[in-house]
DSSP file (Angstrom, degrees, kcal/mol; ACC not computed):
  #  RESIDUE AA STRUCTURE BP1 BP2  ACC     N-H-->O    O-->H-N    N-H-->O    O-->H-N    TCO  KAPPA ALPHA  PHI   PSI    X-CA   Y-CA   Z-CA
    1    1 A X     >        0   0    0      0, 0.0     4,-1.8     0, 0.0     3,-0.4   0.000 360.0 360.0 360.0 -40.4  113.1  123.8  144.0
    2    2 A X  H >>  +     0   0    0      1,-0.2     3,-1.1     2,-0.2     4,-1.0   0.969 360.0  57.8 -43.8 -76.3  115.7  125.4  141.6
    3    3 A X  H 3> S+     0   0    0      1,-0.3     4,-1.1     2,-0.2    -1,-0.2   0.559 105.9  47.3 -36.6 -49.6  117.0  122.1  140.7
    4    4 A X  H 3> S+     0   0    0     -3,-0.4     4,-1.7     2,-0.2    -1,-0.3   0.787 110.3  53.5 -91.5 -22.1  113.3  120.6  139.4
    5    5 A X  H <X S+     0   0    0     -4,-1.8     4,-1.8    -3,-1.1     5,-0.6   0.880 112.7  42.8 -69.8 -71.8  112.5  124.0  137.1
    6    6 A X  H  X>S+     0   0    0     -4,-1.0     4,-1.9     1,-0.2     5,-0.5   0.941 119.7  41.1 -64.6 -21.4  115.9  123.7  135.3
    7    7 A X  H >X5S+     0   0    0     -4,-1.1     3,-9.9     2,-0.2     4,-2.4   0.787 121.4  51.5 -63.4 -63.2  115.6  119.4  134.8
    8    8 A X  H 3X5S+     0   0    0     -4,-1.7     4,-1.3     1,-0.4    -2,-0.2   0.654 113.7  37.2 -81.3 -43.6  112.0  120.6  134.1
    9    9 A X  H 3X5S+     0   0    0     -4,-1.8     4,-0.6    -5,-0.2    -1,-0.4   0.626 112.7  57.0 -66.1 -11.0  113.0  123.0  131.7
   10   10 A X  H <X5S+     0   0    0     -3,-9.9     4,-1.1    -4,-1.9    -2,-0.2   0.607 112.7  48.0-100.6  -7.1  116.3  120.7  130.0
   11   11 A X  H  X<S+     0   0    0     -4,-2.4     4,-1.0    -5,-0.5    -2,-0.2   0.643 104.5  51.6-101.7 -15.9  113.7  118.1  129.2
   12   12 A X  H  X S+     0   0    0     -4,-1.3     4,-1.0    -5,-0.5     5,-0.2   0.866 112.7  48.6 -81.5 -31.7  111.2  120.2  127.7
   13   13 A X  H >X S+     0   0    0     -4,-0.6     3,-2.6     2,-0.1     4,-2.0   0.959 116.8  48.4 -71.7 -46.4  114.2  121.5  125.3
   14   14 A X  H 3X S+     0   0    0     -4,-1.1     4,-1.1     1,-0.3    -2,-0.1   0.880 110.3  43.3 -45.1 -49.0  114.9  117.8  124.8
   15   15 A X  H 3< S+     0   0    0     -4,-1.0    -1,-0.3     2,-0.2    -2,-0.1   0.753 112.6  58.4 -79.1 -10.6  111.5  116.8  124.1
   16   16 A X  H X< S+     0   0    0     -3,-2.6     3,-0.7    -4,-1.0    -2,-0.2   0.814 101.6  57.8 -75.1 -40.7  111.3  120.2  121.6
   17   17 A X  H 3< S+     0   0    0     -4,-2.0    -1,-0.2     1,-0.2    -2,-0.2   0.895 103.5  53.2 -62.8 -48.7  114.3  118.9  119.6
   18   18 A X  T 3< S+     0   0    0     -4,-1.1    -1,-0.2    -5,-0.2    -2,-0.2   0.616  83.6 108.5 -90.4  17.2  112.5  116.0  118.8
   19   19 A X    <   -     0   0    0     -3,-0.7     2,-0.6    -4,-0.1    -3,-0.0  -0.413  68.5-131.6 -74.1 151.7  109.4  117.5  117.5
   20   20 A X        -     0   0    0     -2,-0.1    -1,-0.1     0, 0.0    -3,-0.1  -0.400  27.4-160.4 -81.2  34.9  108.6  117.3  113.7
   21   21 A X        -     0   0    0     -2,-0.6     2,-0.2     1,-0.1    -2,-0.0   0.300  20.3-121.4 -56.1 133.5  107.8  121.2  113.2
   22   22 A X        -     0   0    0      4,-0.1    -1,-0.1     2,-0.1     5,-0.0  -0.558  36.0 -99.7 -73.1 137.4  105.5  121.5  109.6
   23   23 A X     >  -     0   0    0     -2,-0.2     4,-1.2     1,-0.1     3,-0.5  -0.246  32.8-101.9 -50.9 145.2  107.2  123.9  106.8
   24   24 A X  H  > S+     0   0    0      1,-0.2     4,-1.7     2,-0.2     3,-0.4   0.830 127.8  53.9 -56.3 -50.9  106.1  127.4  106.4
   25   25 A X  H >> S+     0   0    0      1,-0.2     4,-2.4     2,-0.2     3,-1.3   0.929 111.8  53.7 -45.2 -65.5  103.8  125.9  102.9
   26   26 A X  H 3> S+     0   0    0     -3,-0.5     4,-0.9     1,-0.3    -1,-0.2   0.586 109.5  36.0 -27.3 -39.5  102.4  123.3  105.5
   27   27 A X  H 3X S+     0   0    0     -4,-1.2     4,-1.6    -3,-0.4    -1,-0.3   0.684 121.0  49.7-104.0 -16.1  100.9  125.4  108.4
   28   28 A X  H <X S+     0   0    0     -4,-1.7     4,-2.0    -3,-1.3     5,-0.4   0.969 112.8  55.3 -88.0 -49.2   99.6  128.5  105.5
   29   29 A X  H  < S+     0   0    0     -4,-2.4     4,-0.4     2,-0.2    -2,-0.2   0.768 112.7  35.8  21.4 -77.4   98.3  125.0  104.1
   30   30 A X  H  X S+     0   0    0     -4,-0.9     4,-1.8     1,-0.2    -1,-0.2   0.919 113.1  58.9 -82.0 -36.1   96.2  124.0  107.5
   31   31 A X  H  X S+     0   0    0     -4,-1.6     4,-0.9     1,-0.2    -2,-0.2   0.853 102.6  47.6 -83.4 -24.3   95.2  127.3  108.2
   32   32 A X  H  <>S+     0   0    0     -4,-2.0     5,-0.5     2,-0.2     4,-0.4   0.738 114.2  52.8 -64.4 -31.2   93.3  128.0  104.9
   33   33 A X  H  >5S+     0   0    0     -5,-0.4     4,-1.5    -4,-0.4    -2,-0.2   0.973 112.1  40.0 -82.1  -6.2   91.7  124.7  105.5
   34   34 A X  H  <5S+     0   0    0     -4,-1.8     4,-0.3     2,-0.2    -2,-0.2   0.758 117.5  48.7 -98.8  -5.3   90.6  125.4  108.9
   35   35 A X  T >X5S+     0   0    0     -4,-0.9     3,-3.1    -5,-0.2     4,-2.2   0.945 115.9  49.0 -79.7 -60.5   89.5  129.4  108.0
   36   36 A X  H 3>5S+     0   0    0     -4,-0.4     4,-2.0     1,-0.3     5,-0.3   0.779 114.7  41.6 -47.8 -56.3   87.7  127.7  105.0
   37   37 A X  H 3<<S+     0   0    0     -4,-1.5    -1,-0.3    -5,-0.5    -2,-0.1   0.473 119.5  45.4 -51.7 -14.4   85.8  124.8  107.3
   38   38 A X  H <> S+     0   0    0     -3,-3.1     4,-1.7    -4,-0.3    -2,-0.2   0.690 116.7  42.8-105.1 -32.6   85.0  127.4  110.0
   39   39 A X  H  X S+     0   0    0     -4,-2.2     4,-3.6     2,-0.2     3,-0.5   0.972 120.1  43.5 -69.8 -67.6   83.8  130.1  107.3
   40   40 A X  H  X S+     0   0    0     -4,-2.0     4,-2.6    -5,-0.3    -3,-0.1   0.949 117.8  46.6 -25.6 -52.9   81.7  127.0  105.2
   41   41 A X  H  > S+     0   0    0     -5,-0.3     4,-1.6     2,-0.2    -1,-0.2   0.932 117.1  47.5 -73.5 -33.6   80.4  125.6  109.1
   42   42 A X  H  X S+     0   0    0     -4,-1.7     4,-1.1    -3,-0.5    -2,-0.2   0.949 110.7  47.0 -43.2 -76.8   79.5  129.7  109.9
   43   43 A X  H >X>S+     0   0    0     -4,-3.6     4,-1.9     1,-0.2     3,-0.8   0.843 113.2  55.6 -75.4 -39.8   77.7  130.2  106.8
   44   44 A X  H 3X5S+     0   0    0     -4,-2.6     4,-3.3    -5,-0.4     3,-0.4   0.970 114.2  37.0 -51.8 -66.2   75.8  126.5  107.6
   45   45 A X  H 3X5S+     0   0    0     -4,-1.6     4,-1.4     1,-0.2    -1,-0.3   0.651 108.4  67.1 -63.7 -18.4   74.5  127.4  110.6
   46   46 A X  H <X5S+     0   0    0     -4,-1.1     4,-0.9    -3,-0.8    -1,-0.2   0.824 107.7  35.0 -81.3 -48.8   73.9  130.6  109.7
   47   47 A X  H >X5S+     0   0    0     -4,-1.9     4,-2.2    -3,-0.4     3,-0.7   0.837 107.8  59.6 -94.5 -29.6   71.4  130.0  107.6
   48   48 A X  H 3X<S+     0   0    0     -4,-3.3     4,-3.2    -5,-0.6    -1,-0.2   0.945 111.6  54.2 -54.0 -24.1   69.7  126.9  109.2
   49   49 A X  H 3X S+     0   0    0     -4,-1.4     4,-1.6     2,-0.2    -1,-0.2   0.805 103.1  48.5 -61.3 -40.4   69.3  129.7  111.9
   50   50 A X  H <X S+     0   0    0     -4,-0.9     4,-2.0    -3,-0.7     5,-0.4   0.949 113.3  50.5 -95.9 -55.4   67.7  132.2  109.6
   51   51 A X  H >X S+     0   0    0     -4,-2.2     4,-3.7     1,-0.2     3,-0.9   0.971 114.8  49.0 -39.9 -71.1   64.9  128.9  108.3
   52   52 A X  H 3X S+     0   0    0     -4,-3.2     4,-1.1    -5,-0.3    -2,-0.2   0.801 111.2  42.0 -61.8 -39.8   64.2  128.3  112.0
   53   53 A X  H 3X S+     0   0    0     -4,-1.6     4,-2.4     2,-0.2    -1,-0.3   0.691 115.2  49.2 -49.1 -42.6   63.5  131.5  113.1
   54   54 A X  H <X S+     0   0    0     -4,-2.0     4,-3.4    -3,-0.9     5,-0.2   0.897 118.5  48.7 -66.5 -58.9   61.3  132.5  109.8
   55   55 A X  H  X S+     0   0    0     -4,-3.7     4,-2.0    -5,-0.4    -2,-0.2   0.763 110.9  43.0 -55.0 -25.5   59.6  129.3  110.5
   56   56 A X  H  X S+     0   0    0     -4,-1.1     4,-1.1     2,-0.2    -2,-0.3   0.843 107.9  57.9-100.8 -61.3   59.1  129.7  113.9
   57   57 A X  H  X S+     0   0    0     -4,-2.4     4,-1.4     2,-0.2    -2,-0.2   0.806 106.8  55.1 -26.3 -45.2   58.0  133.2  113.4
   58   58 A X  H >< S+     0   0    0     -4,-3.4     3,-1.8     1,-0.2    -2,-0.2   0.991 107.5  48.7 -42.3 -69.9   55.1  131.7  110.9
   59   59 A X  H 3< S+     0   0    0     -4,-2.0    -1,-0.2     1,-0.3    -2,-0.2   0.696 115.0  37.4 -66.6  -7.5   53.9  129.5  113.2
   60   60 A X  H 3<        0   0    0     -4,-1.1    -1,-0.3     1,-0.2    -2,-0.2   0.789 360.0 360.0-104.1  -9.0   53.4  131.8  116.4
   61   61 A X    <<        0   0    0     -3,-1.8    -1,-0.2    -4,-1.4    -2,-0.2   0.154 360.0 360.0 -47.9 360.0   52.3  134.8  113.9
């Protein structure tokens, strides 16, 4: 059982080594575009929520 955690674990360093990891500029990069797409998609919904609801208030008012 020993034997298959440490292969399991010298091919997971193996496969880690070959990974491509993005530069510090890169990942501050993606993460203002996904807070920016998530804030943008928030604010979207947010308000189509606020129309249906008003509207929907009319009509059973």
């Amino acid at each position: 059982m020993f034997a298959k955690i440490n292969n399991f674990i010298s091919e997971v360093t193996v496969e880690l080594k070959k990974v491509s990891w993005p530069t510090r500029n890169e990942l501050i990069g993606s993460t203002m575009v996904v807070i920016v797409s998530v804030a943008a998609m928030a604010t979207y919904i947010g308000i189509c929520d606020f129309i249906f609801s008003k509207s929907i208030h009319l009509i059973i008012k």
